[in-house]
N, C-alpha and C positions, 0 to 999 in steps of 0.2 A: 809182525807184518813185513816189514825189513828183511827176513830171513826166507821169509815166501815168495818174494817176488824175483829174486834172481832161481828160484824152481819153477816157475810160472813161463819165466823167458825161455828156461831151458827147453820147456817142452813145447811152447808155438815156436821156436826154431825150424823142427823139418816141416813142418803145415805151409810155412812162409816160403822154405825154401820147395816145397813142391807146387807153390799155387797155380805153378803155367803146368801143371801135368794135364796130360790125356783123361777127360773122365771116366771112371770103369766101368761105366754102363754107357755105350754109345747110345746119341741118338735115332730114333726107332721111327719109319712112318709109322702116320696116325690111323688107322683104319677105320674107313669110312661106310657107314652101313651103305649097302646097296641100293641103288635107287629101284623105287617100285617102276611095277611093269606099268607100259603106257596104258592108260583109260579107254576102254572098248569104244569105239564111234558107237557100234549100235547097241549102246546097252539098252536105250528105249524100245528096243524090236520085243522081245520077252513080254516087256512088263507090257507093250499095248496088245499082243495075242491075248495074254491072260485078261486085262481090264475089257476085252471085247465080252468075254462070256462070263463075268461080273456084272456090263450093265446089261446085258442079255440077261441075267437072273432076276438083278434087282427088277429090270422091266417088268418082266412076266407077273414075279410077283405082285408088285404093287398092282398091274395093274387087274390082278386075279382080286387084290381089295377092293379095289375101283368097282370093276362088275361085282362084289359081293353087295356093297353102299351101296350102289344104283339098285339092288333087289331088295335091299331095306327099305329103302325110300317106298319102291314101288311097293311093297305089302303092307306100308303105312298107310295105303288107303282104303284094307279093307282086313285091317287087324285092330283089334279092343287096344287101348291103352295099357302103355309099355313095350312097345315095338320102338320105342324111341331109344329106348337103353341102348339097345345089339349097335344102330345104325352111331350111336353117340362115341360110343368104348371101340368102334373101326376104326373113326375116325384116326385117332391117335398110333392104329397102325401105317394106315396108309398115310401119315404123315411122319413116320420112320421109313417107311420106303421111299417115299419122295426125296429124303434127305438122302437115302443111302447111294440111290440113282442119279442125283445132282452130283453128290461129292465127286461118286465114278467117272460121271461125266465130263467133268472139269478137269481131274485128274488125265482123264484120256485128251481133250485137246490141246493141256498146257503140254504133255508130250509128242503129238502128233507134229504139232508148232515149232517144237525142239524152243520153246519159251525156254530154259534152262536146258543147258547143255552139259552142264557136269553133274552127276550123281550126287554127290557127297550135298551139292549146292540145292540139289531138289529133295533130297531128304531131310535137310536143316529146315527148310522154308515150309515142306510138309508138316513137321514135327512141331512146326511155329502156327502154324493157320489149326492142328490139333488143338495145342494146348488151348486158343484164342476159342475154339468150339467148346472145349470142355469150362470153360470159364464163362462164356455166353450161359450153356446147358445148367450151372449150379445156379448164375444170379436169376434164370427163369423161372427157375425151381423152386428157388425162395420170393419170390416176386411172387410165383403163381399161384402155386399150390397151398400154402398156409390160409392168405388171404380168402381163397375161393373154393376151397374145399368145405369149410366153417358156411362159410356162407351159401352153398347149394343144398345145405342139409346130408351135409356124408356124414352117416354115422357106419364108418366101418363100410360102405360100398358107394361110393358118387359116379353113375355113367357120364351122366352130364360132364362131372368134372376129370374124366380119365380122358373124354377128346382133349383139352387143353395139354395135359403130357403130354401130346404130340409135339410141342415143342422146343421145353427141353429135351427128351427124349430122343426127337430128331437132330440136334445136336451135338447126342453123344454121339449117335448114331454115324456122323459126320469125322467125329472126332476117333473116332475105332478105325473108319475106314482111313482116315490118312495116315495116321501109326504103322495101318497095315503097307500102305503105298510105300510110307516113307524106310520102314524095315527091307521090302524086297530091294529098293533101289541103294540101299547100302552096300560098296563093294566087297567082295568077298576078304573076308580076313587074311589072306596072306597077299593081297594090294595095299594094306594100310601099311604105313610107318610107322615102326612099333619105337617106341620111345617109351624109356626107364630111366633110372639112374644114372644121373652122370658120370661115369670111369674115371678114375685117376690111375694115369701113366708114368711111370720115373722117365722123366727123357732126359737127366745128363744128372752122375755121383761125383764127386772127385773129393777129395783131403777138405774142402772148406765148405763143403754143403753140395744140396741137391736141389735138382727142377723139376716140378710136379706138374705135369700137364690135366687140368680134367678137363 
């Protein structure tokens, strides 16, 4: 041991005597990802043309149910038993249309209002009031349908019990269209801030170590 330590000395000798050197790798700026481009004012302009002829559809529709139910009703007063069925099993659409037409609609005045004015912040809030439908739509499901399907006599067809799905139903229904809302108002992929792995940089080597920037 004795016989190693004056070889030990010998060789951190120049280390020592170079530690005020220059390091060999200068310091480097950091490069800074680019900032995105500034956030469109009218990005709402788009999505309320398109949401105009959304609830112009859903309208029409539902309300081509609506008149279809008002001619069920009316033939129920001079049609034999089971005229009840058709007018029961509509129900449950025009109560998907109702949903679909409420949700459009709501979606059109939170943007008319400029209620939320960044994208990103009405797609999040969108994507939240979806799952919040899609979560109502399954506990109605299981609330509804087990319990009252058994008990309306469905073996394998209950109309009676197909108007009640109008309300899960209309749920998802609700829950589809703000997915849909909240996807268009995502800005486009080369706006976002792409973020990956952190970089490690050598920024300063010399004779006694180095500086790793990530």
């Amino acid at each position: 041991m004795t016989r190693l330590l004056p070889l030990l000395l010998a060789l951190l000798m120049p280390a020592l005597a170079h530690a005020d050197a220059p390091p060999l790798v200068e310091d480097t700026p950091v490069e800074e990802p680019a900032p995105p481009p500034p956030e469109d004012p009218n990005w709402q302009a788009p999505l309320i043309k398109d949401l105009g002829h959304h609830l112009g559809a859903w309208g029409v529709s539902t309300s081509a149910l609506g008149g279809l139910e008002v001619g069920f009703m009316l033939s129920g007063l001079s049609s034999p038993p089971g005229w009840f069925q058709g007018a029961t099993v509509n129900l449950m659409f025009i109560g998907i249309g109702v949903a679909g037409f409420t949700t459009n609609g709501w979606v059109l005045a939170t943007l008319k209002h400029k209620t939320v004015v960044h994208r990103r912040v009405f797609a999040h809030h969108a994507r939240r009031a979806a799952v919040g439908c899609l979560i109502i739509g399954s506990g109605l499901l299981h609330a509804m349908v087990w319990p009252i399907l058994p008990a309306l006599g469905w073996e394998g067809w209950s109309p009676e019990g197909m108007a009640f799905l109008a309300f899960p139903f209309g749920a998802f229904a609700s829950a589809i269209t703000l997915f849909y809302w909240a996807a268009r108002a995502e800005p486009p992929r080369g706006t976002r801030v792409a973020t990956g792995r952190p970089k490690v940089q050598i920024v300063a080597a010399g004779p006694t170590g180095i500086t790793i920037r990530f």
